[in-house]
Structure formats: C-alpha cells, structure tokens
Rosetta silent file (secondary structure, phi, psi, omega in degrees, C-alpha in Angstrom):
SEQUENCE: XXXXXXXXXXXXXXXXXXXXXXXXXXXXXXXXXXXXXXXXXXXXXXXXXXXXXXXXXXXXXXXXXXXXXXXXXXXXXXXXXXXXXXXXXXXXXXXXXX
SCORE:     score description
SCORE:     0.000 S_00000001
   1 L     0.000  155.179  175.800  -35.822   44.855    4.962 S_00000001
   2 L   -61.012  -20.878  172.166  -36.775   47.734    2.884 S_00000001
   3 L  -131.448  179.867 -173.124  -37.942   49.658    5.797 S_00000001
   4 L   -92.648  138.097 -169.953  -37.134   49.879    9.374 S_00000001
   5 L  -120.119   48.288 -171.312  -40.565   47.939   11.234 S_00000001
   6 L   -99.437  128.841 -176.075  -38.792   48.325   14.524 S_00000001
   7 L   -97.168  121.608 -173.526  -41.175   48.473   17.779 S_00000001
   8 L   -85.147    0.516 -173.872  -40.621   50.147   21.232 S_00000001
   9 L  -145.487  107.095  178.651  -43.634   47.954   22.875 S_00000001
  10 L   -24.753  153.226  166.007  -44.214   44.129   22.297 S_00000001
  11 L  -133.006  134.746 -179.586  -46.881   43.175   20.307 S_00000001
  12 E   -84.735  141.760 -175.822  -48.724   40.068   20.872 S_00000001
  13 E  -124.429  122.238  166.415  -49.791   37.861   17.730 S_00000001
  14 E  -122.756  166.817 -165.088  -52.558   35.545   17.733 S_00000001
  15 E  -113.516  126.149  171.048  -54.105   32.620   14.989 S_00000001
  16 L  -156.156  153.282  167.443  -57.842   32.607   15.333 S_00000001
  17 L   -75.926  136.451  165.796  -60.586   32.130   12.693 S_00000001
  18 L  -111.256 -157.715 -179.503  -62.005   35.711   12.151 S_00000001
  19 L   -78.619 -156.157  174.199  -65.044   36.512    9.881 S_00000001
  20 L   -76.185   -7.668  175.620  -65.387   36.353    6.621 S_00000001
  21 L  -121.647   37.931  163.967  -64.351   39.073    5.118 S_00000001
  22 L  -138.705  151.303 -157.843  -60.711   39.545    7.464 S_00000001
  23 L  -123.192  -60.774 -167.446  -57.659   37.890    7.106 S_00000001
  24 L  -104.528  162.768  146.465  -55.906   40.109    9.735 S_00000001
  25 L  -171.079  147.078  161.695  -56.575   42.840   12.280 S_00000001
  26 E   -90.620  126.690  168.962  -55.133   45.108   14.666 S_00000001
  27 L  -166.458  137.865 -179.580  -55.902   46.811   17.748 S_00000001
  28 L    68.281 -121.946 -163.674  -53.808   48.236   20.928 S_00000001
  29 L  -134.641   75.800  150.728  -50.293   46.002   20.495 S_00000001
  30 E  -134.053  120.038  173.227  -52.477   43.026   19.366 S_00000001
  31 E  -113.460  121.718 -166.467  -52.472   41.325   16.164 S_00000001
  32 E  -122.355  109.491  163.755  -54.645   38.583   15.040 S_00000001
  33 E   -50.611  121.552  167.869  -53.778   36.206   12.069 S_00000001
  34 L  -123.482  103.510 -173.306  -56.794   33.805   10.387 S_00000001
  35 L   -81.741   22.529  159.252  -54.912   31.155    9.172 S_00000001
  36 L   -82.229   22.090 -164.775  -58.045   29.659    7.761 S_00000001
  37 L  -140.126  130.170  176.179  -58.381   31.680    4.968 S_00000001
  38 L   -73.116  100.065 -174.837  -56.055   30.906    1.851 S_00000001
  39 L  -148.786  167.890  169.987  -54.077   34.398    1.950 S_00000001
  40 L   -77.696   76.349 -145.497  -50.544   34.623    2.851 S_00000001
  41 L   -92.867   15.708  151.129  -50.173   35.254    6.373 S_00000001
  42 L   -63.961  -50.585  146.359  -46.704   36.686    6.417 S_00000001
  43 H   -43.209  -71.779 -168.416  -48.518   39.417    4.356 S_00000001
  44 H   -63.583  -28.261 -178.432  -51.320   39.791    6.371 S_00000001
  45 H   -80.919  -24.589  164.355  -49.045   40.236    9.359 S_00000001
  46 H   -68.581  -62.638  173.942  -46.722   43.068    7.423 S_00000001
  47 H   -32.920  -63.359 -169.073  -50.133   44.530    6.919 S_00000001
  48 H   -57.546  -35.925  169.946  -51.107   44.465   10.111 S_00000001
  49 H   -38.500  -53.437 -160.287  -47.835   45.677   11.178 S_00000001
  50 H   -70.179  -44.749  170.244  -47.753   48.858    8.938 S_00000001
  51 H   -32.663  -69.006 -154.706  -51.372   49.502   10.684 S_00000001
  52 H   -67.211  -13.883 -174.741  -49.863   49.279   14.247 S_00000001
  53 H  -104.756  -26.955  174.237  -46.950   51.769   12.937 S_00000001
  54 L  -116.661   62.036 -175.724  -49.154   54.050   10.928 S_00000001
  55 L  -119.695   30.449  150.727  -52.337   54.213   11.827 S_00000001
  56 L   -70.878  -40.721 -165.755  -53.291   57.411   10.693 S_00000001
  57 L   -56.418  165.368 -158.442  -52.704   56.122    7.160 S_00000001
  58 L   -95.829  159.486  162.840  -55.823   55.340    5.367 S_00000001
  59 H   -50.454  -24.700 -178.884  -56.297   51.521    4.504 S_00000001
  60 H   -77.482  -27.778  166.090  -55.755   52.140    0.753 S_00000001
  61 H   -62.426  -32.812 -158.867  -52.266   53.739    1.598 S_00000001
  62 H   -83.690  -48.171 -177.301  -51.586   50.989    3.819 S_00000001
  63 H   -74.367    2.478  154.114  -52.144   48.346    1.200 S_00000001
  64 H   -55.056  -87.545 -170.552  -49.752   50.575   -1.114 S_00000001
  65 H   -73.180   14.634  174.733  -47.154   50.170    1.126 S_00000001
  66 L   -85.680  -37.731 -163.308  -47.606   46.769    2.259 S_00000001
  67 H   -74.564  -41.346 -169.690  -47.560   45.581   -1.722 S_00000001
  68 H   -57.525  -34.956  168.843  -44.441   47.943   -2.283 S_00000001
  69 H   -44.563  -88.161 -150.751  -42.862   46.560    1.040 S_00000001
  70 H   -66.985  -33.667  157.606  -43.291   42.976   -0.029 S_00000001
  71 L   -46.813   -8.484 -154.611  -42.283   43.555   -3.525 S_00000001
  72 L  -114.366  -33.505 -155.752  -39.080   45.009   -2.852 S_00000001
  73 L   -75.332  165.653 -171.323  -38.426   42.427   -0.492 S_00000001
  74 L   -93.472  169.177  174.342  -35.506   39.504   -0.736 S_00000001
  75 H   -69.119  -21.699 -148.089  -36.645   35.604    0.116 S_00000001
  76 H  -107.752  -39.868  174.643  -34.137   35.607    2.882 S_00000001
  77 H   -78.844  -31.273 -177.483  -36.385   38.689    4.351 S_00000001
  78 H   -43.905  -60.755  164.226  -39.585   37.160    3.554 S_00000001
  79 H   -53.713   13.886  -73.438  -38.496   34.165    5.279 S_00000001
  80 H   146.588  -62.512 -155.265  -37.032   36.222    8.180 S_00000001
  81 H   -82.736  -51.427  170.605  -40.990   37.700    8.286 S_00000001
  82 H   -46.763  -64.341 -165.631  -42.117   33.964    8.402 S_00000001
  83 H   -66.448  -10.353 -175.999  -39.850   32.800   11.265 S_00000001
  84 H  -106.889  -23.448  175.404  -40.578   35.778   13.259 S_00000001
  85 H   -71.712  -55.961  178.599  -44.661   35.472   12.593 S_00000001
  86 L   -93.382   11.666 -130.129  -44.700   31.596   13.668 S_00000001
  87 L  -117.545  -22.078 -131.923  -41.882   31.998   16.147 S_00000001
  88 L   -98.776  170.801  173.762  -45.111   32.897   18.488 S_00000001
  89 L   -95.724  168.487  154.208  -46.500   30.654   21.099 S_00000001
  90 L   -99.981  152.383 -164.959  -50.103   29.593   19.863 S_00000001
  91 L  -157.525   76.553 -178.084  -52.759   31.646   21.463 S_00000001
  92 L   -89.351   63.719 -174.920  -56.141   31.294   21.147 S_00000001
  93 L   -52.554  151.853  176.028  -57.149   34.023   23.184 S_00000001
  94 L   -90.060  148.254  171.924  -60.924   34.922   22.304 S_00000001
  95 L   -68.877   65.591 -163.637  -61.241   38.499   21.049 S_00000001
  96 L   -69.118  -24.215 -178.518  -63.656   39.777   24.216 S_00000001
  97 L   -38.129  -43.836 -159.435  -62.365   43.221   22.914 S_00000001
  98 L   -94.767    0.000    0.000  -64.726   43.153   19.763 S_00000001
C-alpha cells in the first residue's frame, strides 16, 4: 500500500445504517460502515482508518489523504482493502455510545 496503516490495538468494524448525511465514523477502536448508502465502502473504511491513525488531522486533510491514498493505490491493494473490510463477522451492535 502506499502507506504503512499498521495498528497496535484491534479495531472492531461494524455495518449499520447511520444517518443521513454519514457513510462512516469513528470513535475509540470502533468503526462503523453504512452500507446503505451508494458510496464505496472500502473508501469509507480507509477514511475512517486515516481518522483512527490521525486524528488530530482536520477532516479536509483527512479527505486529502484518503483521495491521494486511494489514487495511488494498485487493484490488487484495493482488493486486499476489500477482503480485509468484509473479512469481519457481521455486527450489528447498536451505537449506545452516540
């Protein structure tokens, strides 16, 4: 991949509808996918990633270096991004957090 996205603490990923205006979101070493929405959600999960690795960065930085990320990237990682995104149990924990 172009950069290293490597993680010292699991992160849990879950598929839930969110509202209407989020595809993705992060918080603690949780990630939540809404794979109701037509978006890409290997993307939204490299977003969410770059959040969980950066999250001083501002959102407008982050969606820099998510499009520069995925642009750069080969099909073999993209696909790589997939199999590790659905690779997941399904888990529709509810978000009591929010």
């Amino acid at each position: 991949m172009v950069m290293n996205l490597k993680f010292t603490k699991k992160i849990k990923v879950h598929f839930r509808k969110l509202g209407t205006s989020l595809y993705g979101l992060q918080c603690d070493h949780d990630i939540w996918v809404d794979l109701s929405k037509n978006t890409n959600p290997a993307r939204t999960f490299l977003h969410e990633l770059l959040h969980f690795k950066y999250p001083e960065k501002s959102e407008r930085a982050i969606k820099h270096l998510e499009k520069r990320i995925w642009d750069n990237m080969s099909q073999k990682e993209r696909y790589n991004l997939f199999r590790c995104l659905f690779s997941k149990k399904w888990d529709s924990t509810p978000m009591s957090k929010f």
